[in-house]
Structure formats: structure tokens, C-alpha cells
C-alpha positions as CSV (number, residue, x, y, z in Angstrom):
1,X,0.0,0.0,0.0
2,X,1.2,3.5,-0.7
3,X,2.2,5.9,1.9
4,X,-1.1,7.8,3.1
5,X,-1.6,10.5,5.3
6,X,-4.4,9.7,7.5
7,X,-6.5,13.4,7.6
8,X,-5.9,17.0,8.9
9,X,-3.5,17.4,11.9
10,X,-4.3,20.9,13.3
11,X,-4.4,24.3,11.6
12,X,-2.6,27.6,12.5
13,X,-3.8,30.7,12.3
14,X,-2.8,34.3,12.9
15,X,-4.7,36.7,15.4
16,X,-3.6,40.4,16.7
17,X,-5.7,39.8,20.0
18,X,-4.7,37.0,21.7
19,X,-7.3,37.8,24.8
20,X,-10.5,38.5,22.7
21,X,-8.9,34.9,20.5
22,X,-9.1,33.2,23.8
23,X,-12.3,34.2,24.5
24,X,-14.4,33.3,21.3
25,X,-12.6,30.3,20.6
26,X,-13.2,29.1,24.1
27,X,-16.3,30.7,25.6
28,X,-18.6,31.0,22.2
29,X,-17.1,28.1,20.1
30,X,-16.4,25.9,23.5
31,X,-13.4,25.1,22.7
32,X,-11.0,23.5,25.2
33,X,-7.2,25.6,25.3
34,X,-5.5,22.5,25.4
35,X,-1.8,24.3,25.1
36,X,-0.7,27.5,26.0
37,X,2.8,28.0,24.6
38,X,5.1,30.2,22.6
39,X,5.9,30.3,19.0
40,X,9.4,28.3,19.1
41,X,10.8,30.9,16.5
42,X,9.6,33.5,18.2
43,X,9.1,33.2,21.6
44,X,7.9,36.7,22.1
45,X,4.6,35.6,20.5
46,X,2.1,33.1,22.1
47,X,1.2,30.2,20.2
48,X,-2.7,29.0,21.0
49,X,-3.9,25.8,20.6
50,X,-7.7,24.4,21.3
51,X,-9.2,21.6,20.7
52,X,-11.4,18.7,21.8
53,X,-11.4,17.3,25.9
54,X,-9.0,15.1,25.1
55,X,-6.8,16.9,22.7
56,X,-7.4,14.6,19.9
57,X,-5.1,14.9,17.1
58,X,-7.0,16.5,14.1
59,X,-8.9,18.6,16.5
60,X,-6.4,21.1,16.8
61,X,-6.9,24.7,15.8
62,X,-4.5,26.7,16.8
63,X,-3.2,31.0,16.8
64,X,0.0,32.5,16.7
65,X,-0.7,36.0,18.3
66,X,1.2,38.8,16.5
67,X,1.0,42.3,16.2
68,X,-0.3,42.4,12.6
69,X,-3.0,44.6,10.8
70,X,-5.6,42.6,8.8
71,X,-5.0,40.1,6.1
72,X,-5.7,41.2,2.6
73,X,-7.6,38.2,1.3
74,X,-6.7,36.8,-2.2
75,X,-5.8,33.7,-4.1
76,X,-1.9,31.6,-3.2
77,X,-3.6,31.0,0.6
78,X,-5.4,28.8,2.8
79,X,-9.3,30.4,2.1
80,X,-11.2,28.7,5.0
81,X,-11.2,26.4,7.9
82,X,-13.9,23.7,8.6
83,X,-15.0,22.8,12.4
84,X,-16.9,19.5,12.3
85,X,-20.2,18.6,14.2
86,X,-22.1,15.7,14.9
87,X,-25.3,15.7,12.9
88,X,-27.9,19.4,10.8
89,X,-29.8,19.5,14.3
90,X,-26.2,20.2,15.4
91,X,-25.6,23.1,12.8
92,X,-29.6,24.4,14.2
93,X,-28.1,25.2,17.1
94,X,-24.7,26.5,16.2
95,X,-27.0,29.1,13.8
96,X,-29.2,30.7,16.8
97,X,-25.6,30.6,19.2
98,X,-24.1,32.7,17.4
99,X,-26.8,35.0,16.1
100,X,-27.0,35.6,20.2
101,X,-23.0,36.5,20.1
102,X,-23.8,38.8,17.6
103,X,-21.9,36.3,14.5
104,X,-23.5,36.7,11.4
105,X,-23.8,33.5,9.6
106,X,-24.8,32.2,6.3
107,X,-27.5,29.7,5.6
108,X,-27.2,26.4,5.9
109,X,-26.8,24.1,3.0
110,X,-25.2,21.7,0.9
111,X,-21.0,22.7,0.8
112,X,-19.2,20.5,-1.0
113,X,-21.3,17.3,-0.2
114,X,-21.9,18.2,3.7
115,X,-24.9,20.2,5.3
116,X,-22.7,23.6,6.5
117,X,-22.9,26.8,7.0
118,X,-20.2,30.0,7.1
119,X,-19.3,32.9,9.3
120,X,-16.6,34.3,10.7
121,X,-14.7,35.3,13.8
122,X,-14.5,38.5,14.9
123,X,-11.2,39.4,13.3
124,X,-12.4,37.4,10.2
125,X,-11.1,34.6,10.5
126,X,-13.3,32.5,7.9
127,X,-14.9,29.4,9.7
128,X,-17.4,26.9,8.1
129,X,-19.2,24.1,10.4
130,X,-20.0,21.3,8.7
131,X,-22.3,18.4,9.9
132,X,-20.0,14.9,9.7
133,X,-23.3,12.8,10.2
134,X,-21.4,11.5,13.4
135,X,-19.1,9.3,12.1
136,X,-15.5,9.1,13.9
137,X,-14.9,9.6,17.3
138,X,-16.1,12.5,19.9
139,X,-14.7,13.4,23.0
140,X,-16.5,16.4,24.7
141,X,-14.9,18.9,27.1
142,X,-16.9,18.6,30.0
143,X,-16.5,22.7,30.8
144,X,-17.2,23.8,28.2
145,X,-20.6,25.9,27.4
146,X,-21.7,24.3,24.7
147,X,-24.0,21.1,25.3
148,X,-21.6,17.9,25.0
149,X,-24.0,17.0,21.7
150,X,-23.7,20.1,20.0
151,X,-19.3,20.6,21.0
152,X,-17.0,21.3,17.7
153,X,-15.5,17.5,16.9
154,X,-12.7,18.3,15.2
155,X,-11.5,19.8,12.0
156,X,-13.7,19.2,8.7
157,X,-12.2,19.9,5.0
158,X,-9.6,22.9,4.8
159,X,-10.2,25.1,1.4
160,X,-7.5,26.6,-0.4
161,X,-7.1,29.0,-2.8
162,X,-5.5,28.9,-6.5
163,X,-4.9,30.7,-9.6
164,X,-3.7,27.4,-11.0
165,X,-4.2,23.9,-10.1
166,X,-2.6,21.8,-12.6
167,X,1.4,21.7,-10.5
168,X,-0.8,21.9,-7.0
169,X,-2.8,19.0,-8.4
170,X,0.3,16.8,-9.5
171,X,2.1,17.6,-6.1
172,X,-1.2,16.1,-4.2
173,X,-1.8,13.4,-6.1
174,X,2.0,11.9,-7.0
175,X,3.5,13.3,-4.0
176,X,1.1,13.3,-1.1
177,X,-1.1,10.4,-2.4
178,X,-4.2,11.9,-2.4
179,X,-7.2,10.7,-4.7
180,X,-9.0,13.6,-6.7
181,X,-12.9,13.2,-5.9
182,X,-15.9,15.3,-6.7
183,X,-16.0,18.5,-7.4
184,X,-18.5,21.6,-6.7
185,X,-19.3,25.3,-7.6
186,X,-17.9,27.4,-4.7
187,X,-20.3,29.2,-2.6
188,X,-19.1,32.8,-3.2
189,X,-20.0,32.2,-7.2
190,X,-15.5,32.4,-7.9
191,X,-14.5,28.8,-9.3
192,X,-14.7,25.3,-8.9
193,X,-13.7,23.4,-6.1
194,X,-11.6,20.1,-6.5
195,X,-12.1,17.8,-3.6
196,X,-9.2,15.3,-2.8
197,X,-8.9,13.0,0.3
198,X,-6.7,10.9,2.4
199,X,-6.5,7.5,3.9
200,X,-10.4,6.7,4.6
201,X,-11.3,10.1,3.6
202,X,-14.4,11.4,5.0
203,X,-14.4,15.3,6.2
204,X,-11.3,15.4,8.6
205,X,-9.4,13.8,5.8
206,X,-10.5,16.5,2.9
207,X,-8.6,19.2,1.4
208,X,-10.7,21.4,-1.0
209,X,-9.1,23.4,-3.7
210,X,-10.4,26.5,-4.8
211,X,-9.3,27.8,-8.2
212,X,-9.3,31.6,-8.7
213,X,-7.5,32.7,-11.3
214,X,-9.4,36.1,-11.1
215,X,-8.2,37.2,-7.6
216,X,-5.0,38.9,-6.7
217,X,-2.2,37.0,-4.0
218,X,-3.5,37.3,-0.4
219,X,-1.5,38.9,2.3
220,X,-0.8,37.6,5.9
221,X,-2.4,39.4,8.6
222,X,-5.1,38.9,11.3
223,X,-7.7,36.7,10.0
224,X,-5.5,34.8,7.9
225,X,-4.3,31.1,8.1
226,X,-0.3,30.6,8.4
227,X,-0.4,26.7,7.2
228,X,-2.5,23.6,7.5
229,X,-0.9,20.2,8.7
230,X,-1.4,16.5,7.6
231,X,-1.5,13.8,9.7
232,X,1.0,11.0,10.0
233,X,0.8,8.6,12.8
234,X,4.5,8.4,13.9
235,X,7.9,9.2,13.6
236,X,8.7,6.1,11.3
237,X,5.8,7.3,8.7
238,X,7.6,10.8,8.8
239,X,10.9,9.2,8.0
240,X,9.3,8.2,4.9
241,X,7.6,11.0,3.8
242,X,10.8,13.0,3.8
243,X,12.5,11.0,2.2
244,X,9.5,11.1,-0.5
245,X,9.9,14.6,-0.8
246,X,13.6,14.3,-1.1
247,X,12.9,11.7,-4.0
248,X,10.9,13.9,-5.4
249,X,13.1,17.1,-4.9
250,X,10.8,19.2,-3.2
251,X,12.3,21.5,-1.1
252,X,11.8,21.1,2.7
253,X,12.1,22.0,5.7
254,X,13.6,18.6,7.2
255,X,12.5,16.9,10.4
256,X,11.6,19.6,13.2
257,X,11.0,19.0,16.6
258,X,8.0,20.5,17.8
259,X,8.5,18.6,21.6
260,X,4.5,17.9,21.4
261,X,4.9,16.3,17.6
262,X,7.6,16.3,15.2
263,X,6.9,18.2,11.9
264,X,8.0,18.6,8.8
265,X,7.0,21.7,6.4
266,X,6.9,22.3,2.5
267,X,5.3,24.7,0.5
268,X,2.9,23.4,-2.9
269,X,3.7,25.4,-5.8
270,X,1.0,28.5,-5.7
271,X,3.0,29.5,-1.9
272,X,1.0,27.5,0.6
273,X,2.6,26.3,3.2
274,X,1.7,22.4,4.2
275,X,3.1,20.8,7.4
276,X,3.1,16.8,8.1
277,X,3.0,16.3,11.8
278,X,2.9,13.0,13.7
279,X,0.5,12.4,16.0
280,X,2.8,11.4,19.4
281,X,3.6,11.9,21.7
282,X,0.8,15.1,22.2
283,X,0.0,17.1,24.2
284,X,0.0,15.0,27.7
285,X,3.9,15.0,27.1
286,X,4.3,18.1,29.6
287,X,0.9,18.3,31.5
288,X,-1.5,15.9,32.8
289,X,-4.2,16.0,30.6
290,X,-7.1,17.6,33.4
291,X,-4.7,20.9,33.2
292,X,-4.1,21.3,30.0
293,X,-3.9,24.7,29.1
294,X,-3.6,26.4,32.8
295,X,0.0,27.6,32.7
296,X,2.5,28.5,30.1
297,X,4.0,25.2,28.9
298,X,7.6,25.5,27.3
299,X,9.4,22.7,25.5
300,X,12.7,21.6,27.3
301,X,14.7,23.2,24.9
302,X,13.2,26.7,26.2
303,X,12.9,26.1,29.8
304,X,16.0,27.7,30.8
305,X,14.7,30.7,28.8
306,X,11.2,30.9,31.1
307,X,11.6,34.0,33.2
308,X,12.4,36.1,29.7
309,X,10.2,34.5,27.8
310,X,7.0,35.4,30.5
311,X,8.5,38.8,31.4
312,X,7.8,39.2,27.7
313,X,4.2,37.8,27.0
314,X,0.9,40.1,27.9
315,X,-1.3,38.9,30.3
316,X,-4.2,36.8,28.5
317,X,-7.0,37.6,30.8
């Protein structure tokens, strides 16, 4: 069998407000801040992560908090992020929850195969939750606010954006080993949409590809998304897909070691920038898993480094 990545790892994003990020992602979405850390290459910025009670790999949304205006939206970028839930009834709710936060949110419908519907954060961020018909696993966070049957899942399909998807296309396919599906007309009227999946597929293991020819490059700002990541399920699988991209000659990053997983980063060929993480050892490595996300955590390598590091960082709350 040829080497598959099994779904969607986590998702990094950028916000300018790391207290008002904390707060929607965790008090209207329900979130559960699983990691609160720094950016390892920059260590004056925190690096967020939330996800499910158990801090489930492909569950993972995470924020790197930097002092940035805006993004300017635009093709070569990572368009929107997909939060799964368990069934429509599901997406009923999320509709009238929001509209009481004040988030305005499209209608739902049919996106790309799965009852959704869109809105965004309050920085822009753009979001889509999309019923997965309850299939995998769910593991509720038992403070959060939102009823355990209604809690985000996980990450669904991640859209990017393209002028041109012929050399994206042949890198997914021959490289990565994902298998072009369906497509679909996107919902803002620009394009078609290409669906391809991974390993058993489904929507955490869907990456949706945009193509826009008629849009200018986005820029990186508030709102935006810094990279999505792929899941492999150890270091061995890793091993082998960098020595794929070697084989390949695709430029890399190399193995990094992210102390929570190891990762290893690439760009496609419109600019976007695609990690492959593993899924060990996670985020029980450093903290038992009922405090997650109560203190600043800070891989070994940066533990000498604490007292700066905090001396540095704004208060959250």
C-alpha cells in the first residue's frame, strides 16, 4: 500500500488579539485551550492551541498572536477552515448561538457534499461548520458551554485557494497520495472546487481546492491562516515521507522538533505552506491531561529561557 496521510493534523492561524482569540474560541465556540505556549521561532509571540477534551489529534486549531493589521484576502492562501459537528440538528443550534454572540452566519446548505454553514470570527477569521453525520470519534470537554452533543469535533475539510491547479494538483496526487474526488461550484460564485482525500477520507481527511484565477495574491495578517498540517501517525511514517519529498526534490524543511509532535513543512507550488505532523507523543507530554492549558508550557529546549520568555508575554486575561 502506498504511503497515506491519514486526515488533517491541526491548523494555524494568525490573530492580533490573543485575549479577545481566547475568548471566542473558548467561551462562544467551547473550545478547550489544550496548550498555551510560545511560537518556538519566536518566543515573544504566544502560540494558542484548542481543541477537543482530550486533545485529539485532528482537533487542533491553533493561533499564533502577532501584532499584525488585517490580512488582505486573495488567491496563493489557505481560504477557509472547517470545524466539524455531529449531525444538521447540530448546525440548528450553532445558527441561533451565534446569532445571540452577535456572528453573522450564512444559511445552511449543501457545501461540498456536507450540510454547513459560514461565518466568521470577529477578526475574520473565515470558519465553516459542517455536519460529519457523526461518524469518527467524539470526545466532549466537559466545561465547556456548549452542550456535550452540540461541542465542535474536530476539524472538517480545509479550502484553499488557487490561480492554478494543474502543478498543486500533481504535487497532491503523485507526492502526497491523495485521490482527486468530486467537485463543486464554490459558494461565493469564484470557481470550482476540487475535492481530494486521504487515507479513509471522509471530512477530517478532505482538502478542498479553490481555483481563482481572477483574484490577486493574499496577504498575511489577522484573519489569515499561516499553514494547515497532515497527519502521519508516527515518527517512522515521517521518516518516509521525507525521504519522499527528497525523491521527489521538493524542497523542505527537514524533520523539526516541535517537543508535542515532530513536523515537517513544505510549501505546494501556488505558496501554501503544508506541514506533516505526527501524531505522538501530544499534548499530555508536559501536562497531565485535566490541566491542560492552565499555565505557560515551554518545550525543554526553552525552559532555561522561562523567566524572559514570561517577562515578555501580555497577560491573557
Amino acid at each position: 500500500m502506498s504511503l497515506q496521510l491519514t486526515g488533517i493534523h491541526h491548523l494555524t492561524a494568525i490573530t492580533a488579539n490573543a485575549p479577545g482569540n481566547l475568548h471566542f474560541y473558548t467561551k462562544v465556540l467551547g473550545l478547550r485551550l489544550v496548550k498555551k505556549t510560545v511560537n518556538q521561532d519566536d518566543t515573544s509571540a504566544y502560540h494558542l492551541f484548542y481543541a477537543d477534551g482530550e486533545a485529539t489529534p485532528g482537533t487542533d486549531l491553533t493561533f499564533f498572536d502577532w501584532p499584525v493589521g488585517r490580512e488582505r484576502r486573495g488567491t496563493h492562501s489557505i481560504a477557509r477552515t472547517s470545524l466539524r459537528v455531529g449531525s444538521p440538528e447540530s448546525l440548528a443550534w450553532w445558527k441561533q448561538h451565534l446569532a445571540g454572540e452577535d456572528i453573522v452566519t450564512g444559511e445552511i446548505a449543501d457545501i461540498g457534499g456536507y450540510p454547513s454553514f459560514d461565518f466568521e470570527d470577529p477578526e475574520g477569521q473565515r470558519l465553516r461548520l459542517v455536519s460529519d453525520g457523526g461518524k469518527g470519534g467524539s470526545h466532549p470537554w466537559a466545561q465547556s458551554p456548549v452542550p456535550a452533543d452540540y461541542q465542535i469535533r474536530g476539524l472538517g475539510p480545509i479550502v484553499i485557494s488557487v490561480p492554478d491547479i494543474t502543478n498543486t494538483e500533481a504535487v497532491l496526487t503523485r507526492v502526497m497520495n491523495m485521490r482527486k474526488g468530486r467537485d463543486y461550484a464554490s459558494p461565493d460564485g469564484e470557481g470550482q472546487v476540487h475535492v481530494f482525500e486521504m487515507g479513509a477520507g471522509g471530512p477530517a481527511a478532505e482538502l478542498h481546492v479553490a481555483v481563482q484565477p481572477g483574484q490577486a495574491p493574499a496577504r498575511q495578517g489577522a484573519g489569515a491562516v499561516h499553514h494547515v498540517a497532515f497527519r502521519a501517525p508516527d515518527q517512522e511514517t515521517l521518516h518516509q515521507w521525507t525521504a519522499r519529498l527528497a525523491e521527489f526534490r521538493l524542497p523542505s524543511s527537514g524533520e523539526v522538533e516541535r517537543y508535542y509532535f515532530r513536523s515537517l513543512y513544505f510549501r505546494e507550488p501556488n505558496g501554501i505552506l503544508f506541514e506533516i505532523a505526527t501524531d505522538g507523543p501530544g499534548f499530555t507530554a508536559d501536562e497531565p491531561l485535566e490541566t491542560l492549558g492552565e499555565s505557560l508550557a515551554l518545550p525543554p529546549f526553552l525552559e532555561p529561557k522561562r523567566a524572559s520568555i514570561e517577562a515578555g508575554l501580555k497577560p491573557l486575561k
